[in-house]
N, C-alpha and C positions, 0 to 999 in steps of 0.2 A: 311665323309672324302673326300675331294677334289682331283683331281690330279694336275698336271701342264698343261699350257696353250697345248693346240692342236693345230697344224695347218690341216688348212682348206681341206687342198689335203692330209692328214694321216687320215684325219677322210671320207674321200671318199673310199682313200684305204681300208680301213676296212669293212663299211657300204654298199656301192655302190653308187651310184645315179650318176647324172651329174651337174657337177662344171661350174657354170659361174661367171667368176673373177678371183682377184688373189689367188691362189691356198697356198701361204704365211702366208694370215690371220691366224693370233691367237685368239682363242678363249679360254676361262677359265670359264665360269660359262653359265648359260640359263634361261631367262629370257622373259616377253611376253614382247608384242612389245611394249606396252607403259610405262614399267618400263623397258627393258633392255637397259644399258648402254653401254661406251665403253669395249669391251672383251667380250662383252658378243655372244651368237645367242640365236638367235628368230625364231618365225614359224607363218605359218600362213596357219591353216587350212579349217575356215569358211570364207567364201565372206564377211560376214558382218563387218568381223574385218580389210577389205581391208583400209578404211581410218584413218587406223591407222599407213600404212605403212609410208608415206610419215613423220611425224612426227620422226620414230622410233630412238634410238640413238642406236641401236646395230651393232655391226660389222659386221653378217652376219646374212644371213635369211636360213630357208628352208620353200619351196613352192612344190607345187602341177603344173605339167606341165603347166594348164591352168593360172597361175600366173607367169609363169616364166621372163613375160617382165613387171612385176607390179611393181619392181624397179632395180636400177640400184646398189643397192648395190652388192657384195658378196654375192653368194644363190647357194644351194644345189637343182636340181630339182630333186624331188620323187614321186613315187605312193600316196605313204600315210605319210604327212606331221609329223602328230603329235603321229604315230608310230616311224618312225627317229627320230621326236626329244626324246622321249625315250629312244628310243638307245643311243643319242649322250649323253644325261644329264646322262645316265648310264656308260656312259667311263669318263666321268667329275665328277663324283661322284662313285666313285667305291667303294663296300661294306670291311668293314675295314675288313682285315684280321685275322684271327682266331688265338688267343695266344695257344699254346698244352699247355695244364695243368690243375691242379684241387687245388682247393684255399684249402688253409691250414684249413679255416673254415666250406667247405662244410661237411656233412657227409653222406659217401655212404656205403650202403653194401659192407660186404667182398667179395659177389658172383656178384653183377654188376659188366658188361662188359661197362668199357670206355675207347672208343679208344684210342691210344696212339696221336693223333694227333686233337684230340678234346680237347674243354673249359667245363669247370666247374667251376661257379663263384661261389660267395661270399655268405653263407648261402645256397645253396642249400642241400636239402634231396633227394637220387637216391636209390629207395629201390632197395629191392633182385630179383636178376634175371633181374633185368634191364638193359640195352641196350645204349650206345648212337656210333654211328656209326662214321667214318673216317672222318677229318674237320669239325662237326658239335661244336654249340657252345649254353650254356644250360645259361642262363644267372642269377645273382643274384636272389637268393629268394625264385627260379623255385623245382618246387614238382616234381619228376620223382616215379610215386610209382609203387607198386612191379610186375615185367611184361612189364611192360611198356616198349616201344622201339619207340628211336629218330635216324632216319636215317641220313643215311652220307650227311653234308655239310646242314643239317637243320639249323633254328637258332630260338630260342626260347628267345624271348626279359625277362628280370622280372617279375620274378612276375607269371609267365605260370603256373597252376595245370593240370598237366596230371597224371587223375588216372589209377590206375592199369589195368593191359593186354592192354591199348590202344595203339596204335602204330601213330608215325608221319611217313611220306615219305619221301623220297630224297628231300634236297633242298627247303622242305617248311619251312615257315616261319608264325613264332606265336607271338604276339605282348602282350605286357603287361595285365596281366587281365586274360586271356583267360581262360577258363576252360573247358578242352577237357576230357566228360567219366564218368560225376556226374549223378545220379541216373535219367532216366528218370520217368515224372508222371503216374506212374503204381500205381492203385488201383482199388480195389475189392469192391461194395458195400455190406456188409451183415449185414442184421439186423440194417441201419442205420448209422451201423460204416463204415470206412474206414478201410479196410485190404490191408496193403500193400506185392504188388508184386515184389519178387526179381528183379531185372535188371540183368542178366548174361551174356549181350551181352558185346561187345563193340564197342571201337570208332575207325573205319580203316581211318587215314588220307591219301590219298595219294602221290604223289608227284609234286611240283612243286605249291603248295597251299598256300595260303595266307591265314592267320584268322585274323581279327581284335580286338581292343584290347576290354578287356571284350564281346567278344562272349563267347556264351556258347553250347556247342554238347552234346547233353544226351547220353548216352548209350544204348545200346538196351536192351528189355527183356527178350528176348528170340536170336533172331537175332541182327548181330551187325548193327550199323548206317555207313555210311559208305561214306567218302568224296573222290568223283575221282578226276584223274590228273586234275590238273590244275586250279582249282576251285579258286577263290577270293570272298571272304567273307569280309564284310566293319566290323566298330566296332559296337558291342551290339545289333547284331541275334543271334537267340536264335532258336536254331534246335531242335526238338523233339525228341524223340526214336526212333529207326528203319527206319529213314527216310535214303532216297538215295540221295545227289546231285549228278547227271551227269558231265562228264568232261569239263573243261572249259568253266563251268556257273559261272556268276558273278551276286551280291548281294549287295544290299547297303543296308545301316544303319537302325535300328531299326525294321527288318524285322523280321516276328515270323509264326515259317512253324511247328503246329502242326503233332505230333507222325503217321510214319507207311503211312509219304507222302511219293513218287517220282517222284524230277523233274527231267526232261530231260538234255541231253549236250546240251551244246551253249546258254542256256536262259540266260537270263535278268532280273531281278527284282528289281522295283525301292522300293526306301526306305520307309520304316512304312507298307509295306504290308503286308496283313494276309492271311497265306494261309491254310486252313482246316486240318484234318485230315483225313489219309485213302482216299489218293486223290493220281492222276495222270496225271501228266502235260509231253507234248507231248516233243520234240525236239526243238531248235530252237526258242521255245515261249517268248515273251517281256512280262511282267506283268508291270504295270506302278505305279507310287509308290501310297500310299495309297488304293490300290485296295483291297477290301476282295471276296478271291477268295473259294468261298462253293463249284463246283464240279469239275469233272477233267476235265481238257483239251485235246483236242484230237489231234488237228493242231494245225500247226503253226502258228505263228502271232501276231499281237499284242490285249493285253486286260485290260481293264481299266472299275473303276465300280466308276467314282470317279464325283462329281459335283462342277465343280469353286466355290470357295467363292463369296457371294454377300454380296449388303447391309442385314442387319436384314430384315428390311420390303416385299424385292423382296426375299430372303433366305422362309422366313414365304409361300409370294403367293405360289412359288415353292411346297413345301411342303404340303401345301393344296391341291394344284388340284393332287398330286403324290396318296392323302389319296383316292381322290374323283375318281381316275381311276376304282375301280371295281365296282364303282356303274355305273361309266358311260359304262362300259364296257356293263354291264347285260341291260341299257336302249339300248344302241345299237343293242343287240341281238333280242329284244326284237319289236326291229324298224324293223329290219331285216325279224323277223317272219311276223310281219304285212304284210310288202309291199309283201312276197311274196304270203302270201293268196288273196293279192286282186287283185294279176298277176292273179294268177291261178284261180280264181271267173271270170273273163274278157271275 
């Protein structure tokens, strides 16, 4: 949902920064700089997309101080470009407001507590004892089972399965798909068979959390799994049992972080990476996508286990002399040993 056009010196007031221009400009939507048009603003936070300004048709920019004379449009200068634009596209697009009520088709326990000031859409099930807190909004189709509790002003897209005892936080947000609290992979081998192991933990979301659509968070088996503030999760990672993410770690797509890991606040992990089980990842840590991460990390920093694509034929050499390193390895040693007996003969 849209708002109405902003002017340029209302959206200073608000935000901060410094205005160069007319302070009049209207803006209504946000847009990069080689598709925004008239009403729109634009940003510009890498150097490399500088020659794109000259071109641009938008009404106004925001730049980073070192760009503030890069043109002569209408421009916001700020610390951190494309954090304000953020902000600005978040005042231009405000999250729609929460209807109070519960749809004539949902069906909820007689003992669920729903706020008076919260949604409950269309075919929703909100078993017993369950929870949804002040302005939160549970969206068609969404599973709330029994225990379970959706903090105030959350917003749970379609489609959400949250199983029982798991809890959302204040103000996060769960996107279609999602399944938060389904049995983690707990088995027993005996005798061949698989014995499976209850899951009694659950799933603590915290607040201010983003999951993407068809993720999924196991439950724990003993201890619960358990997502901190501020966490952003992309769609279809798939988190293990008992695992911890840290506060304000962020995650992208297709990521898969076996059972009884802990990563750190502040990391980074790029998409399609795999990260063991029974493992510890430090603070701060960058994982790069595709990376398969076997032990824990101790510092900070960045880590990648990944090799560019090549042609077939130079992929194959690669690959060969990778097989042929421990043999060259032991003739090395082995050279090594020589030359020093025939120092020490000398």
């Amino acid at each position: 949902m849209r708002s109405g056009p902003l002017r340029l010196g209302d959206i200073v007031a608000r935000l901060g920064g410094e205005l160069l221009g007319d302070p009049d400009v209207e803006v209504s939507t946000v847009g990069t700089l080689r598709a925004a048009g008239p009403g729109a603003i634009s940003f510009l936070s890498q150097s490399r997309f500088r020659a794109d300004l000259a071109a641009t048709r938008a009404s106004a920019l925001i730049v980073a101080p070192d760009a503030r004379a890069a043109s002569s449009l209408p421009r916001i200068v700020c610390k951190d470009p494309y954090a304000y634009f953020a902000r600005v596209s978040a005042l231009l697009n405000p999250t729609p407001a929460v209807t109070p009520g519960i749809h004539p088709s949902a069906v909820v326990a007689p003992d669920a507590r729903i706020a008076p000031t919260a949604h409950v859409g269309a075919g929703c099930v909100i078993g017993a004892q369950a929870s949804v807190g002040d302005g939160a909004a549970v969206g068609a189709a969404c599973v709330i089972g029994e225990g379970a509790s959706v903090g105030a002003h959350a917003r749970l897209h379609p489609r959400v399965t949250l199983y029982g005892g798991c809890e959302i936080g204040e103000r996060s947000i769960v996107h279609s798909g999602a399944v938060i609290g389904a049995d983690g992979f707990g088995f027993a081998n005996e005798d061949g068979k698989w014995l499976k192991i209850p899951q009694v933990g659950r799933v603590r979301v915290g607040a201010d959390v983003e999951i993407g659509a068809n993720t999924t968070i196991d439950r724990g088996a003993i201890e619960d799994t358990v997502i901190e503030d501020g966490v952003k999760l992309d769609t279809q990672i798939q988190i293990g049992l008992n695992c911890r993410i840290g506060a304000h770690t962020a995650i992208a797509g297709c990521v898969g972080i076996a059972g009884s890991t802990t990563v750190g606040r502040h990391c980074m992990i790029g998409g399609a990476a795999m990260i063991g089980g029974h493992l510890s990842i430090a603070d701060r840590v960058v994982v790069a996508g595709s990376t398969v991460v076997t032990k824990s990390i101790e510092s900070p920093g960045t880590y990648l286990s990944v090799i560019p694509a090549e042609e077939a034929r130079e992929w194959r050499r690669i690959v060969a002399h990778l097989r042929s390193l421990a043999r060259l390895t032991d003739r090395l040693r082995e050279l090594d040993r020589r030359v020093r007996e025939l120092e020490q003969e000398r």
